[in-house]
Each structure stands twice: as C-alpha cells, then as structure tokens.
N, C-alpha and C positions, 0 to 999 in steps of 0.2 A: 504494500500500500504506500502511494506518494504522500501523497496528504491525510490529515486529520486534520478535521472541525473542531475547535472547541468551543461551547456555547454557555456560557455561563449565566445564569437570571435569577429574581427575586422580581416578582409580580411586576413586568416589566408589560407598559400599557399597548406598545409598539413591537411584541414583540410577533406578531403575524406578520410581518413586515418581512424580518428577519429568515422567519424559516420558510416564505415564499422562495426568498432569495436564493436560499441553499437547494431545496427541491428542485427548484428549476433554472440550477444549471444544467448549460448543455455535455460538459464532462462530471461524470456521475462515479468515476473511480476514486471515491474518496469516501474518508470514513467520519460521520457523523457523532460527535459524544456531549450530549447534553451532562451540566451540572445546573440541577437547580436546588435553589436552597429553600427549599418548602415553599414554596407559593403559594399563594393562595387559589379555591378552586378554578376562580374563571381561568389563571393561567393553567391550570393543570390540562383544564378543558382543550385549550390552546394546542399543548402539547399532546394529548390522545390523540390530535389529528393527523400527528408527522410522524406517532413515532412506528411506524410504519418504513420508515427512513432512516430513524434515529438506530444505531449501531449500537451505545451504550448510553446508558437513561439512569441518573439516577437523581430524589430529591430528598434532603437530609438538609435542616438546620447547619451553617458555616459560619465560620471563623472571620467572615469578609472576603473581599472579590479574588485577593491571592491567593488565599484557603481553598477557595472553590478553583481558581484555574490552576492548583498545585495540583486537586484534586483529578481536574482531567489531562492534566501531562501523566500520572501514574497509568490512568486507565487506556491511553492513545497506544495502537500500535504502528503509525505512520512514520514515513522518515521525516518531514518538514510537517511542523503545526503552523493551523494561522488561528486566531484568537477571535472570533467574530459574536460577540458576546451581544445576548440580548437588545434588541433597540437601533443594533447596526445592522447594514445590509450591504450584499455588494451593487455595483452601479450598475451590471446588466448582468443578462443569463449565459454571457459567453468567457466571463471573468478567470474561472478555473484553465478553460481551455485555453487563454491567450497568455495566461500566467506559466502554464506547463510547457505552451511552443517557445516563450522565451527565454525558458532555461533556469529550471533548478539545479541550479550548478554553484553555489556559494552555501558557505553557512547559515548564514540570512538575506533573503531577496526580496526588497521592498518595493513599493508602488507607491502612487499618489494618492490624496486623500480628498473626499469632501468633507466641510463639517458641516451637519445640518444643525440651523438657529432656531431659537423658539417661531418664529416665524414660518417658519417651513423652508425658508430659501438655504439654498446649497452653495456654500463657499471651498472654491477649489483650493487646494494648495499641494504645490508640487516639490517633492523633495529632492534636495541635491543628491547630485553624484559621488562626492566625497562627506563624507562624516570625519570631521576630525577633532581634537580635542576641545577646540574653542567651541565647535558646534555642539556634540555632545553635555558640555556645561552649561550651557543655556538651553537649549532644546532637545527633542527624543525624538526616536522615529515612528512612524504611524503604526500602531499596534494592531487593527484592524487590519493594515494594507501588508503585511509582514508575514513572511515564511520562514520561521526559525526550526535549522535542524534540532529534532530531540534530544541528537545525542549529544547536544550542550549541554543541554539540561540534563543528560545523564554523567557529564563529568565533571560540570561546575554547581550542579544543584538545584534547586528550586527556585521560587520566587521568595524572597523574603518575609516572612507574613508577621515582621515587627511594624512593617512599616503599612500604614491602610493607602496613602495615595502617592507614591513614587517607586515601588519595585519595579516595575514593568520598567522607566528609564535605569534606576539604577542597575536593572538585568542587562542593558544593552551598553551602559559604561562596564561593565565587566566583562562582556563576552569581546568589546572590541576593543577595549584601550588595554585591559588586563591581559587577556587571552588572545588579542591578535586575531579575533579570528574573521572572515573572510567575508565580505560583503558584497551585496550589486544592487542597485538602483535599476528598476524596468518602469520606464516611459508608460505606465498605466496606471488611470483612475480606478483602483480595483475598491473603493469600498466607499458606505457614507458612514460617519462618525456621526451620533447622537449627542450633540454635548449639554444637555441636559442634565445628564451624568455626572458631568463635572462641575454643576451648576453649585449643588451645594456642598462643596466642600470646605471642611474650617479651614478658613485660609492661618490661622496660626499653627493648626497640627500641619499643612504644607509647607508653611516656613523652616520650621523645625525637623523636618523629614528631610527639606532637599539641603539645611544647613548640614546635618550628619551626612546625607551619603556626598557633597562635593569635599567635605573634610576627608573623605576616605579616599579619594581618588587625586587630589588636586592640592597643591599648595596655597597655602591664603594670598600668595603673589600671582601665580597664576587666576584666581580665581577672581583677585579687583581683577586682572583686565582682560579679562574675557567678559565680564561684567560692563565693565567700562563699553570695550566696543561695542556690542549688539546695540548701543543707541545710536549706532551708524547705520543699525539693519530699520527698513521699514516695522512698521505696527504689524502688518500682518505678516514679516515673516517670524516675528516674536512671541509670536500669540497664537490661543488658540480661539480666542473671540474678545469680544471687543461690541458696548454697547454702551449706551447712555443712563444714568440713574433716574427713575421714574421724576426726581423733579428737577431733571436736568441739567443739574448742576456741575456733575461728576462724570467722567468715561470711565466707567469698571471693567478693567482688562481681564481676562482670565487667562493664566499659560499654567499647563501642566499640573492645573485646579486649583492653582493659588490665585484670588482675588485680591486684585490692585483697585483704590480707586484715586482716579487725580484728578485734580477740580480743575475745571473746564476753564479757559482764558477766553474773555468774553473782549474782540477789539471792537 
C-alpha cells in the first residue's frame, strides 16, 4: 500500500465534506483509517455511511488531536501518510492520482494549500521549493497537502503529545533540520484547510509551545533574526489568516494558531 488516510475528528460539522472527498477519488489504492474521539451521534451517523471504505475505524475518548493522529500512525500500514483530518478536503477527485504521477520519491512531498475563511472563500497559498532554517522558524508546511514516509515516524517517533498546538511543525523541524531528511515540493493544490480549527486556540499556551520547541532547535541569535526578517515577507506569506476585529479596530493575524492582534492605523 502507497498511501494511508489519516482522519482524525470530534463532532466535526463539515465533516461530509471530507469523506466525499476521499471516496471519490479517482485512484482508490489507498488505505483509509478513521480516528474519532467519541463523537457525538449525528457524527457517528456521518460515518456509518463511508465506513464501507473506511479500512480501520475506531472511536474512543483522546488525549487531543496528537493522541489521536499518534493513534492512526500505529494502526497505518502504508508507506507515505497524508493527514486529512476532519473538516479538510482535497480540491478535486483526481488529487491522489496526480500526487502518485509526480512522484513519491522523497521522505516528504508536499503541495499547495487553500485555507478556507469563515466566509466560505478559499485563499491559495503556494509553498516554496526550498525549506530552510529561517523558513522552518517562522513557518511549517501544509499538513493537509503532505506525504510523510512512516518510517520516520518509525525511527524518530511520534508526535509529541506534550505539546496540544505545535507538534505537527515541530515534527517537521526534526525530520529536516535534525534528520536531514529528504524533501520535494509538487506544483499542486492538493487540499483545503478548515481554519476554523485554529480559530480558537489560546494564543498564550501557543506562545509558550513555539517558545520551547525554537529553544530546542535554534539559538536565541538565530532566532531574533529570523524573527526580524519575515517582516520583509508579505502578511500572507506569514500567516495563516488575517481578519479584522468585529469593531474594527484591530487586524487579528492568526499563524500557526497563535492570535496576534495590532491596532489598525487609521490615515
């Protein structure tokens, strides 16, 4: 088996969406593995419909969203996972296939992302070719659009499950800055990102998360100016959304689920 699905949810309202999208791909050689953490019935109901498709099904009370995506790296037996967790979908039905013609051939191969707004509107954003340190300390790769072989995850470990909202980055400063290991960028929109998700999170326990993992990877000199630059990068290559405060005073940024907000300069 090439791929494994991992789908991870908790009464997630959008999540028909999602396993449209898996079903109806048109390459079908992959292996589905739902983790839900008890939902409630309507979602339950959701899933009786797919799991007809679904390969391994299980729904059990978690520890949080690393818990749960630890819990379907154990259960996958594919060579490359992609991570398409509740609420996300991919952008059309021919996604798996145009991902396979160009080449699972790196440790991890990632694509382009959209994020959909509360709004419903879909903001592209296409990731570079190189990832390198500066990039990695400010920003992560799309986790939705991403094919990471397993057996990363069988030699360097799991997701972190100290941390509730930065593993997933600090998995990917380990596997490449630590471990070297081997990456590709393919020119495809393969997924939309739900960021609702990230909507609410305590932007203090995200300060604090991504202050310990740059402290483990990074020296406090490199880290002012990597900091420093990225306000040469535009807002949205910074970010993962970007909105105005209901009395619009303020632009509340959101990167990597930490909440910025800076008051607005009114000329």
């Amino acid at each position: 088996m090439k791929i494994s699905i991992i789908t991870i949810c908790y009464n997630e309202p959008n999540l028909e969406e999602t396993c449209q999208s898996i079903v109806n791909q048109t390459w079908q050689d992959f292996e589905w593995v739902v983790v839900d953490g008890n939902s409630n019935q309507k979602t339950q109901e959701i899933w009786d419909k797919y799991k007809y498709r679904i390969d391994k099904f299980i729904s059990e009370p978690d520890n949080g969203r690393y818990n749960a995506m630890n819990k379907g790296i154990m259960l996958v037996s594919g060579e490359y996972l992609n991570f398409l967790n509740a609420g996300d979908y991919y952008t059309d039905n021919n996604v798996l296939q145009k991902v396979v013609e160009l080449g699972l051939d790196k440790d991890i191969v990632y694509g382009n992302l959209n994020f959909i707004e509360k709004t419903g509107k879909l903001k592209t954003w296409n990731f570079p070719e190189v990832v390198d340190n500066e990039y990695l300390c400010i920003r992560s790769l799309p986790h939705p659009a991403c094919f990471i072989k397993k057996e990363l995850f069988n030699l360097y470990g799991l997701y972190n499950e100290k941390y509730k909202v930065v593993s997933d980055w600090e998995k990917f400063l380990e596997f490449i800055l630590m471990h070297h290991s081997s990456y590709k960028h393919i020119n495809l929109q393969c997924a939309n990102f739900n960021l609702e998700g990230i909507s609410s999170t305590d932007k203090d326990l995200c300060k604090k998360e991504r202050s310990d993992v740059l402290k483990k990877y990074f020296t406090e000199e490199q880290i002012n100016k990597f900091l420093e630059s990225k306000d040469s990068y535009s807002f949205v290559e910074q970010i993962f959304s970007m909105k105005n405060s209901k009395n619009g005073i303020h632009k509340i940024i959101t990167f990597l689920g930490c909440h910025l907000k800076i008051k607005r300069s009114h000329k």
